[in-house]
C-alpha positions as CSV (number, residue, x, y, z in Angstrom):
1,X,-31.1,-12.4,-0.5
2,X,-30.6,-8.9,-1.9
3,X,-26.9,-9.8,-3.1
4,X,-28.6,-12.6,-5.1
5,X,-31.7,-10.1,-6.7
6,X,-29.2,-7.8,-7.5
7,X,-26.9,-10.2,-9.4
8,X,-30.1,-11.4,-11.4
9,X,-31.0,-8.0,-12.2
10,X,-27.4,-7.2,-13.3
11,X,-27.2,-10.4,-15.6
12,X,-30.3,-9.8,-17.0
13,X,-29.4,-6.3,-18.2
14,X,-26.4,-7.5,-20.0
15,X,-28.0,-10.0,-21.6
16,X,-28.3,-9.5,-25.9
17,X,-31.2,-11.1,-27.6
18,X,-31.0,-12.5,-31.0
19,X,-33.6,-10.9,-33.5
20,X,-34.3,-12.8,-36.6
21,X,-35.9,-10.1,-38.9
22,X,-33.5,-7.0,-37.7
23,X,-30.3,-6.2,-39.3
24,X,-27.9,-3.2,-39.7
25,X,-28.1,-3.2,-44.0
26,X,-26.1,-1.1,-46.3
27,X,-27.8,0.5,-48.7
28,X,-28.5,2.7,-52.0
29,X,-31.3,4.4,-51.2
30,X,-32.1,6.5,-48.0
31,X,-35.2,4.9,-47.6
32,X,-33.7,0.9,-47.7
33,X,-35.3,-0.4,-50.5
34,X,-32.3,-1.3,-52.6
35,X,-28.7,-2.9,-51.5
36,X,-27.1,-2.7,-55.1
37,X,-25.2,0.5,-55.7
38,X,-22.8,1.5,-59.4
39,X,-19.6,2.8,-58.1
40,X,-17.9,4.3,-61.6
41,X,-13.9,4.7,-61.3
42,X,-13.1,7.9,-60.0
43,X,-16.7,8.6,-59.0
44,X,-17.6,9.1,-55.8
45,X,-21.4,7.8,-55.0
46,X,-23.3,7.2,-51.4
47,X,-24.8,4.8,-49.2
48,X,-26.7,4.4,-46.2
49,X,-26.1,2.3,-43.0
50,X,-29.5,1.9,-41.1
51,X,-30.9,-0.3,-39.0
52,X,-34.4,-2.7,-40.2
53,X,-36.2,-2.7,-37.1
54,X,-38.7,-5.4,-38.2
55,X,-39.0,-8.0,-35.5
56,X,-37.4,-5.3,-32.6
57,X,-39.6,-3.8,-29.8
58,X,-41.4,-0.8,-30.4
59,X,-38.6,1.6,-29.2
60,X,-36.1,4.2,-30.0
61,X,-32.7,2.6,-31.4
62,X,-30.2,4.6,-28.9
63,X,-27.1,3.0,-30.2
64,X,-25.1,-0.1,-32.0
65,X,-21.9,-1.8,-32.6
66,X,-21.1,-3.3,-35.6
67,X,-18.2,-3.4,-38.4
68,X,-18.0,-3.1,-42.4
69,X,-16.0,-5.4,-43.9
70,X,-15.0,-6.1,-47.6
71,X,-13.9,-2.5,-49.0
72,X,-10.8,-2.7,-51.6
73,X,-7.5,-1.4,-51.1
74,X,-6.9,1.9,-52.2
75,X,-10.7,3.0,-52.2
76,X,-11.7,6.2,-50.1
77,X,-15.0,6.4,-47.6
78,X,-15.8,9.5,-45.6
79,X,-18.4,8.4,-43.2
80,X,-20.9,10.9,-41.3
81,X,-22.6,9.6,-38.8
82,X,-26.3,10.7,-38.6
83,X,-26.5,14.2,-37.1
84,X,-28.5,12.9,-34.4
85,X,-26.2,10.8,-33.0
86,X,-24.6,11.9,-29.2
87,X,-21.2,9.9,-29.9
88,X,-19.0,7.8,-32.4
89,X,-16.3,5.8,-31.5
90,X,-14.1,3.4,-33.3
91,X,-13.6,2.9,-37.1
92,X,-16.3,1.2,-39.3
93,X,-13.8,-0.1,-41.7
94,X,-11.4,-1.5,-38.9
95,X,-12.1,-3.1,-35.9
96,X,-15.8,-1.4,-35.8
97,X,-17.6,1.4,-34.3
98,X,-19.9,2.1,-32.0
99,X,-22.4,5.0,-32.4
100,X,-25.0,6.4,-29.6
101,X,-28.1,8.7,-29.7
102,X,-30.3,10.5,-27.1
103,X,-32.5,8.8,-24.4
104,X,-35.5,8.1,-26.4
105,X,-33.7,7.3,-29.3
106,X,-34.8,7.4,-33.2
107,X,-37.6,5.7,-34.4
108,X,-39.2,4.2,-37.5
109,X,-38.4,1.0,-39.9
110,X,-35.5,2.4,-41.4
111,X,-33.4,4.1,-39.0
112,X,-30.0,6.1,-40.5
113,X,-27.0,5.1,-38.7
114,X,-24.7,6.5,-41.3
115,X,-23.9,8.1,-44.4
116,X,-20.7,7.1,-46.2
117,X,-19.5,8.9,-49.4
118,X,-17.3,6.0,-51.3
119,X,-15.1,6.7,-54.3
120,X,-13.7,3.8,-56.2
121,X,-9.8,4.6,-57.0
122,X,-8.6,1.6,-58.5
123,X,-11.1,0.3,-61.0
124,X,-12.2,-3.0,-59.2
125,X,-15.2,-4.6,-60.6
126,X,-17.5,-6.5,-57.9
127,X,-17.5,-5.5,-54.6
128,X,-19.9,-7.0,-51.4
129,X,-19.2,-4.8,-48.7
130,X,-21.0,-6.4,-45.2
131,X,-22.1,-5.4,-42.0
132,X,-20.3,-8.0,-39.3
133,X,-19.6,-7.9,-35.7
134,X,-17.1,-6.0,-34.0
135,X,-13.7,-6.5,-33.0
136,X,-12.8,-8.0,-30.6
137,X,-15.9,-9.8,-30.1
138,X,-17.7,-9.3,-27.2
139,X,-18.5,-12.0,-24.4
140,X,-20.1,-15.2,-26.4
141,X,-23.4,-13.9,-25.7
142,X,-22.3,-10.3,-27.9
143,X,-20.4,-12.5,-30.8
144,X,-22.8,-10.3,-33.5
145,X,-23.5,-7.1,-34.5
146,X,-25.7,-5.2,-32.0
147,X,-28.9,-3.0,-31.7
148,X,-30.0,-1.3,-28.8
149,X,-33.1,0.2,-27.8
150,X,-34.7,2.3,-25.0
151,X,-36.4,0.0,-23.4
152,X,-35.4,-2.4,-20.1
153,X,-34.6,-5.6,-22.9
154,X,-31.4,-3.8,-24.0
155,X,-29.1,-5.2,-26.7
156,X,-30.5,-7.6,-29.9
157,X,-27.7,-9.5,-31.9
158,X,-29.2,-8.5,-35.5
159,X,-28.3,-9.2,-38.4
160,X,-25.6,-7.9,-40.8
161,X,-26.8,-6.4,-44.5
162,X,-24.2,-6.8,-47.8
163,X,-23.9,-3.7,-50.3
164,X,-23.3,-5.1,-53.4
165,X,-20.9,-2.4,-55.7
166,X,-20.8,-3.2,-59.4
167,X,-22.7,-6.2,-59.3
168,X,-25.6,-7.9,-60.9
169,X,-25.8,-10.0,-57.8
170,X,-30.0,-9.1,-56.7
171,X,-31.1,-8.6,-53.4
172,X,-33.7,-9.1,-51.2
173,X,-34.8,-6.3,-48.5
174,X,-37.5,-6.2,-46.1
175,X,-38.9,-2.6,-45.8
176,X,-42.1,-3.7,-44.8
177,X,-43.1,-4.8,-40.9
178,X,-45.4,-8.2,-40.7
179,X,-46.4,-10.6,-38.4
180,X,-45.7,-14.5,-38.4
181,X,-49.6,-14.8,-39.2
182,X,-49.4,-12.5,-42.2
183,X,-46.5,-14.4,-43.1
184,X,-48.0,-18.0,-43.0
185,X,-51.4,-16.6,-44.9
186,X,-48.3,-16.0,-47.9
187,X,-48.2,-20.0,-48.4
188,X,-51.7,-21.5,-47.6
């Protein structure tokens, strides 16, 4: 009987939860309200990688595991992860990273992850840069990229934001928490 609880217990704290609302975004502004950023040749501009934590339990984010994909050859990112942040493993622009912070973790709707200084070096005109899952993929269940919170649920499959570089292409980001009801009242 106890082998049995403990195997239940143990499954249940690996298990990821898919969030529809969360995502790790990229974006302009510090503050996510814009995923559209002008990156000049031989300029050097920034962007953010934080985490919408609409839809999440009310908790601290104390880590995630996700990858950027899309970035030209011969462009040049130095990321810094957000001085909070206990550990960072990996590379963002490869396989993915990973990226931990203390016990009770950062709150708020718009939680930095990162900040990456990008400098465009060879001129190329529109660029989606996007937030995927890490590689290798995890176990089927993990096939996303991941939140994690201080609280007993664990891990959420979120998500994954696009950053679009020289483009006219608009986007749409959530900055505001609601519920379904609030929602709904929007098309009565």
């Amino acid at each position: 009987m106890r082998t049995w609880i403990c195997t239940v217990i143990a499954v249940s704290l690996v298990q990821v939860q898919p969030v529809v609302a969360a995502s790790i975004g990229l974006f302009s502004t510090p503050d996510c309200s814009s995923c559209n950023l002008s990156a000049p040749l031989l300029m050097t501009e920034v962007f953010y990688v934080n985490v919408i934590t609409t839809g999440l339990p009310n908790s601290g984010v104390v880590g995630a595991e996700f990858r950027i994909t899309g970035l030209p050859v011969g462009w040049h990112v130095t990321v810094t992860s957000n001085p909070n942040a206990d550990t960072m493993t990996g590379d963002l622009f490869g396989n993915g990273a990973g990226i931990t912070f203390p016990e009770k973790g950062l709150m708020g709707n718009c939680v930095n992850l990162y900040t990456i200084a990008i400098t465009n070096l060879t001129g190329s005109s529109e660029v989606a840069l996007r937030v995927d899952q890490r590689l290798p993929p995890g176990p089927p269940c993990c096939e996303c990229p991941r939140v994690v919170l201080n609280c007993p649920c664990g891990a959420f499959c979120v998500g994954g934001g696009t950053l679009f570089i020289n483009s006219n292409t608009e986007c749409t980001v959530a900055v505001e928490r609601n519920t379904w009801g609030g929602m709904k009242q929007l098309y009565r």
